[in-house]
N, C-alpha and C positions, 0 to 999 in steps of 0.2 A: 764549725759546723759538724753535725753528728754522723756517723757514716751512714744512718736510714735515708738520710733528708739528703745528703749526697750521692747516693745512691737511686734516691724515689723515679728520678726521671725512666729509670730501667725495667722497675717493676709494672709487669703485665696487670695492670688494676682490674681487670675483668678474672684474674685468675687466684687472688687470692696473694700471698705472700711467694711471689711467683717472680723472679726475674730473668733477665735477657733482652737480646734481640729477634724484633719477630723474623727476619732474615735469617738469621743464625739457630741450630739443630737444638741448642742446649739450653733448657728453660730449668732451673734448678726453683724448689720449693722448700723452704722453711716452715717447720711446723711445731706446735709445743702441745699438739691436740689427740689427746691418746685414743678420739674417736677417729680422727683422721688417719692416724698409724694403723689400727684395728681394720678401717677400710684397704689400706694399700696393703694390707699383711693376708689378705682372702688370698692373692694370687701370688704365687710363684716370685720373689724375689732373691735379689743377688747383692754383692753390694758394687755399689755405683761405679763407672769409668772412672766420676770426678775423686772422688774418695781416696780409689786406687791409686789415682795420680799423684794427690797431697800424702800418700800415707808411704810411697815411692820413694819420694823426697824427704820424707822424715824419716824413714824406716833403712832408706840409703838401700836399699834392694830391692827386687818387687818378683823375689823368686822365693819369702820365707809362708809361714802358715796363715800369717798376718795379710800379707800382698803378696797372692797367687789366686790362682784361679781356683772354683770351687772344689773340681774334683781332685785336684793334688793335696788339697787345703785338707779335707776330711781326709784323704789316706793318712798325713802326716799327724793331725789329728788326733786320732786313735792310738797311733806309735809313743805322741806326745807324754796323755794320760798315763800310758799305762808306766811310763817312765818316771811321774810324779814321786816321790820321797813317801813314805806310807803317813798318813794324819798323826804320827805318835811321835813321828820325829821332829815336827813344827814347836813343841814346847822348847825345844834344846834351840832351834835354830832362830826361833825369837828373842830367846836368851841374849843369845850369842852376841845378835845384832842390836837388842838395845844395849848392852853392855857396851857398845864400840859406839856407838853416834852420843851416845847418854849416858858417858862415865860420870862415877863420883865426884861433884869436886872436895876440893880436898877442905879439914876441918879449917872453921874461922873464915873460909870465901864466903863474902856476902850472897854471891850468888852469881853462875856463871852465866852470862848470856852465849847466846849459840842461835849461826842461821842455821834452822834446820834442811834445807831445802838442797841446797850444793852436798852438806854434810851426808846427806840419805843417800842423793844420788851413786856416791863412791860405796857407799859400805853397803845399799843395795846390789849393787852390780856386784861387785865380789862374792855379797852369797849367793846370787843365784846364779853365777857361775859355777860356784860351790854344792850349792843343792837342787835348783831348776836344772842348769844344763848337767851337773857330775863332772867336770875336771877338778884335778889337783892344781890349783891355780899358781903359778910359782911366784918366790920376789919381787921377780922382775915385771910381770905384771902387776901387783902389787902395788909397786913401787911407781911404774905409769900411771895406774889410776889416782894414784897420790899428788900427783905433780899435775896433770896433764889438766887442765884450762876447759871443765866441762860443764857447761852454762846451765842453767834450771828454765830460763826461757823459752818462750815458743810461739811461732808464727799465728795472726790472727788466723782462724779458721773462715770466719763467713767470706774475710775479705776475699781469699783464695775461691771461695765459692764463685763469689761474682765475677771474681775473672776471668773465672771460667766459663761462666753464663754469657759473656762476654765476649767470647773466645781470642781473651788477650794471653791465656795461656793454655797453650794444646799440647797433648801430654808428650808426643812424639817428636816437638818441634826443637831441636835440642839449642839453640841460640839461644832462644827465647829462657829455655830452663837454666844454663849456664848464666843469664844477665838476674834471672830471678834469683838465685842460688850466691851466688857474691853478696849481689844487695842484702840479703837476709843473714851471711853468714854460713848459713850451709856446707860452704865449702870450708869450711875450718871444724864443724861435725864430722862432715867426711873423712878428713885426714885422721881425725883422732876415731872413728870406725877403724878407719882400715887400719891401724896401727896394733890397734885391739885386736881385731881378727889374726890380725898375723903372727900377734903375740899367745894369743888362743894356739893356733892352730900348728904353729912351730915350737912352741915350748912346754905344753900342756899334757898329760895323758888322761884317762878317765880316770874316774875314781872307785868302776862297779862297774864289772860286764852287763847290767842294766838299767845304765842309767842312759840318758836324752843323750849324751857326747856319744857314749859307746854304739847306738841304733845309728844315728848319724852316721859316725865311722861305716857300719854297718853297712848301710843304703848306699854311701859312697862308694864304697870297693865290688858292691856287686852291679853296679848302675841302676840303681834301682832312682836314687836323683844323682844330679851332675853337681859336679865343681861348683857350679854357679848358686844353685838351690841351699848344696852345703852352706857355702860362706853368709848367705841370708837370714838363714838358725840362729848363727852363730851373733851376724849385726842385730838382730831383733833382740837378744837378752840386754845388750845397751837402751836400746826404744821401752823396753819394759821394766827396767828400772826407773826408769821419766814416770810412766804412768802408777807404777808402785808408790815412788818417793811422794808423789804430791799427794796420792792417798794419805798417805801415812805420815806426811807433814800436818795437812787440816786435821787426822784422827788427833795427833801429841795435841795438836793449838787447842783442840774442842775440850779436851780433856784437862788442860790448863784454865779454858773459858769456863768449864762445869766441874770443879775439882768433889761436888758431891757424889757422881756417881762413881770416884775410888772406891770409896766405902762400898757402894751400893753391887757394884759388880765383884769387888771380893767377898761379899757375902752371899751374891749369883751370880756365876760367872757364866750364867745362861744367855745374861742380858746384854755379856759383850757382843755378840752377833747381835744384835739390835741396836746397839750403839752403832757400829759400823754402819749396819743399812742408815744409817741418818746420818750418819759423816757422808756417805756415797750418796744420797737423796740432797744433800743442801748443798755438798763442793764433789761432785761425779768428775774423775781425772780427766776420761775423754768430754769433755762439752759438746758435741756432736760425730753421728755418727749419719753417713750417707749411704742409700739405697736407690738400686731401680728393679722395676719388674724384669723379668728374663724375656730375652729376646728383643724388646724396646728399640735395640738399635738395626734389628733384622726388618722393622717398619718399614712402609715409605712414608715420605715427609710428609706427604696426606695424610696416612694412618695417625703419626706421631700429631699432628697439629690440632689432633682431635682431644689430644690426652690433656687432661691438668698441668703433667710434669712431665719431663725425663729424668728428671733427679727429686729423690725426694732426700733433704736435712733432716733428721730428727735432734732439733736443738734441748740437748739433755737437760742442761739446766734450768732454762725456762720448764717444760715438761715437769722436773723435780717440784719446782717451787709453783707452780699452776695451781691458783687459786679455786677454781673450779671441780678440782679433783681431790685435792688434801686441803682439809682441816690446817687451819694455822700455818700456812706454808713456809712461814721465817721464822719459825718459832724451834727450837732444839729440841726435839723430844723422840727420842730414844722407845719410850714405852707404846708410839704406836704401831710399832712389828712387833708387840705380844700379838696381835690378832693375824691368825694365819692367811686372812684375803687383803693385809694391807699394802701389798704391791700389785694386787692383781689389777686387771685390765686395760696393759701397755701404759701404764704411768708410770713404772717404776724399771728404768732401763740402764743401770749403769755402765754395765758390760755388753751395750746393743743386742740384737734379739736374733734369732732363726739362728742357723745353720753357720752362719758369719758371725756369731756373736763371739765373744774374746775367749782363744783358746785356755788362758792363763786364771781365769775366772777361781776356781777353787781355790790354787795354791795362792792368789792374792788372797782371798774372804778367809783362810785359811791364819796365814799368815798375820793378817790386820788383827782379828781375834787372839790371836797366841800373842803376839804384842801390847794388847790393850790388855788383857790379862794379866801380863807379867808385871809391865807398869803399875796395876794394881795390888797386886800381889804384896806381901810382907816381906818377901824374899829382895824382891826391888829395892834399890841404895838410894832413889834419887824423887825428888819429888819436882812437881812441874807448875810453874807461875809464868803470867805475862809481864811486862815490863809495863810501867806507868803509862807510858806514851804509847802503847801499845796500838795501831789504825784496826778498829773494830765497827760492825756495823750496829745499827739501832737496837738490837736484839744483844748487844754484849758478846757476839760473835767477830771470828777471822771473818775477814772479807776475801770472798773468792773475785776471779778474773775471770765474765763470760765468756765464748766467743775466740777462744784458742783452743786448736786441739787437743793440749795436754796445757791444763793450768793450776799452775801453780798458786798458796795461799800470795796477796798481796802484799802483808809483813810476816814473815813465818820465825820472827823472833821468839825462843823461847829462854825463859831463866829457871837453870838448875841449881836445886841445894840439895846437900847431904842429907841423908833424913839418918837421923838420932836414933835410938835405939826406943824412947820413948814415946817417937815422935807417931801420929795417929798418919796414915796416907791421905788424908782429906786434900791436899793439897794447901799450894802455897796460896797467901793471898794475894 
C-alpha cells in the first residue's frame, strides 16, 4: 500500500492536502502550487516548528544558521557572507576537488566505475572545511573522514511531516526522539558529528584572520554566541556536504546522460549556470522545505482552527517538475534559463525562499558552475559515461528519490576514462 492511501484516513478533505487530527494543534499542508506559495508568502513568515524539529535531528544541533531562530540566524548570516572565499578562488577549488573524486584512470582501463555519492560526501566536506569554514584541516582528520562509515541516505521527509501532524512526535519529548533516533540510525550520525567537531575544534587552526572558523573563534571569546551555538557551525558544514554532494552527484550523472552539452558549454561557458538551474529544477537536494506564518502559535485554538494550516510543505520537487507551470517538465533542457523570467513566480525554489532561505546558496551555485566547467574544460583528464544497466527514467535521465529531505540520485553510478590527448570531450557513450 502507498503511504498517500495509508495515510488518507488523516487528511482533513475539506482542507485541501491538509493533514492531522482535528483534536490535535498541528494540521501540516502539502503543496506543489506556486499560487498557493505566493498567497502564504503576502504575510510575514518563518520557518516552521516542524521543520526545525526534522532539521534538529538531521543537523545534530538546533543552535547553527540553519536551526536557530531568526534573529540570531541573520546576525550570523551576514558574518557568514562576508567570510565566503572571493568568486576567483572557485576555479582552483573546483579543480582541486574534481581532480580528488574523478581521478584519471590509468592508460588501458576499460573504464573505472565509481559511486559517486559516499565518494563526494568525504572529499566535499574536507573542502569546505578547507574553504567554506578556513581551517587547516590536519591528517588526522583526514584520515577520519577516510575511514569513518558516512551514509549518503536519509530519512523520508513527508513521513516525518505526518507525525508530526499526528503528534506521534513532539519535538521536546526526548523518549519519544531517543526510540525515533536508534530506529533511523541517527545515533550513529551523531557519534561520527561529534567526533568531527572535536576533531575540528581540538586540532585545527584557521587558515586567514578572515575567514568563517577565525569570526567563529571570534564571537566565541567575546560571548557574542556560546559554546553551544559555536559547535552547531561547525556540525552544519557535515549537513552541507549531504546537500552539496547530491547536488553535484545528479550535476556528474546529467552530464554523463547529455554528454553534448561538453562541447556546448566549453564553447559558452555562460550556459553552465543554466545547466545547473536544471539539474536543481528536476533533482533539488532539499525536496522540501517547511513554513509557518509568525506568531501562528501565539493564536488560540479558535483563531488557529480558522486557518488552512499551521504548517505549510512546499514539496520542491513536485513544484520543480508541475506541469502547469513549465513547459516540458521531464524534459532536460538547460536552455530555458536563457530567459531571465524563467524562474520567476515561486515555481523555481531550490534553496527555499524569504529570509530562511539557505544561507550557503552562492558558494554552492558557485561552486556547481566551476565544476561543470572544469569537467568541460580541455584541461579536464577524464570523461563521463553510464554503465549499460544504468536505472534511468523515461526521459534517459538519473532517477531522483522524492519525498526525503536531502536525496540522493537512486544509481549514482558513474564510469570514468582517460581522455586521450586526441580525444573530443563529447563524452563517453
Amino acid at each position: 500500500m502507498s503511504l498517500p492511501r495509508l495515510l488518507d484516513p488523516f487528511r482533513l478533505k475539506s482542507s485541501g492536502w491538509v493533514y492531522g487530527f482535528r483534536l490535535i494543534r498541528n494540521r501540516v499542508e502539502f503543496t506543489a502550487d506556486p499560487e498557493r506559495v505566493k498567497e502564504f508568502s503576502k504575510c510575514p513568515f518563518t520557518r516552521s516548528q516542524m521543520t526545525m524539529d526534522m532539521l534538529t535531528r538531521f543537523h545534530l544541533s538546533n543552535q547553527s544558521i540553519v536551526v536557530s531562530d531568526d534573529e540570531h540566524a541573520a546576525t550570523m548570516r551576514k558574518t557568514f557572507r562576508d567570510s565566503l572565499p572571493s568568486r576567483e578562488r572557485f576555479a582552483v577549488i573546483a579543480k582541486d576537488l574534481v581532480e580528488e573524486v574523478l581521478p584519471r584512470p590509468s592508460e588501458g582501463n576499460a573504464g573505472a566505475e565509481l559511486h559517486l555519492s559516499n565518494a563526494l560526501i568525504r572529499s566535499v566536506y574536507i573542502s569546505l572545511l578547507t574553504h567554506m569554514l578556513g581551517v587547516q584541516v590536519t591528517q588526522a582528520g583526514r584520515d577520519y573522514v577516510r575511514d569513518a562509515n558516512i551514509q549518503s541516505g536519509s530519512r523520508p521527509m513527508q513521513l516525518d511531516g505526518i507525525m508530526y501532524a499526528l503528534g506521534v512526535v513532539i519535538p521536546r519529548w526526548a523518549p519519544m526522539r531517543k526510540i525515533v533516533e536508534v530506529l533511523r540510525g541517527d545515533h550513529h550520525t551523531r557519534r561520527i558529528a561529534a567526533d568531527l567537531e572535536k576533531l575540528i575544534f581540538e586540532d585545527s587552526v584557521p587558515s586567514g584572520p578572515d575567514t568563517w572558523y577565525a569570526n567563529l573563534l571570534r564571537m566565541k571569546s567575546t560571548k557574542k554566541i556560546s559554546g553551544v551555538q559555536f559547535r552547531g557551525e561547525l556540525t552544519s558544514m557535515l549537513v552541507s556536504s549531504f546537500s552539496l554532494s547530491a547536488a553535484m552527484s545528479s550535476m556528474l550523472l546529467c552530464v554523463a546522460a547529455r554528454p553534448e552539452y561538453v562541447s556546448k558549454i566549453r564553447k559558452d561557458p555562460g550556459l553552465a549556470k543554466c545547466f545547473v538551474n536544471e539539474v536543481l529544477r528536476l533533482y533539488p537536494p532539499f525536496r522540501q522545505f517547511g513554513y509557518e506564518h509568525k506568531g501562528v502559535w501565539d493564536k488560540t485554538r479558535t483563531e488557529r482552527a480558522k486557518l488552512t494550516s499551521t504548517d505549510l510543505m512546499l514539496t520542491i520537487f513536485a513544484l520543480h517538475r508541475n506541469g502547469a507551470v513549465w513547459n516540458t517538465p521531464n524534459e532536460f533542457r538547460p536552455e530555458r534559463f536563457l530567459s531571465s523570467k524563467a524562474a520567476w513566480g515561486r515555481k523555481y525554489l531550490p534553496f527555499g525562499m524569504g529570509k530562511r532561505a539557505c544561507s550557503g546558496r552562492l558558494y554552492s551555485e558557485w561552486l556547481l558552475c566551476h565544476v561543470l566547467m572544469y569537467i568541460c574544460s580541455e584541461e579536464c583528464q577524464v570523461t563521463l559515461g553510464l554503465p549499460d544497466d544504468f536505472a534511468m527514467d523515461s526521459e534517459g535521465l538519473p532517477v531522483g528519490l522524492p519525498g526525503r529531505l536531502i536525496s540522493f540520485p537512486e544509481d549514482d553510478r558513474i564510469i570514468l576514462q582517460a581522455k586521450h590527448p586526441c580525444q573530443d570531450l563529447a563524452g563517453v557513450a
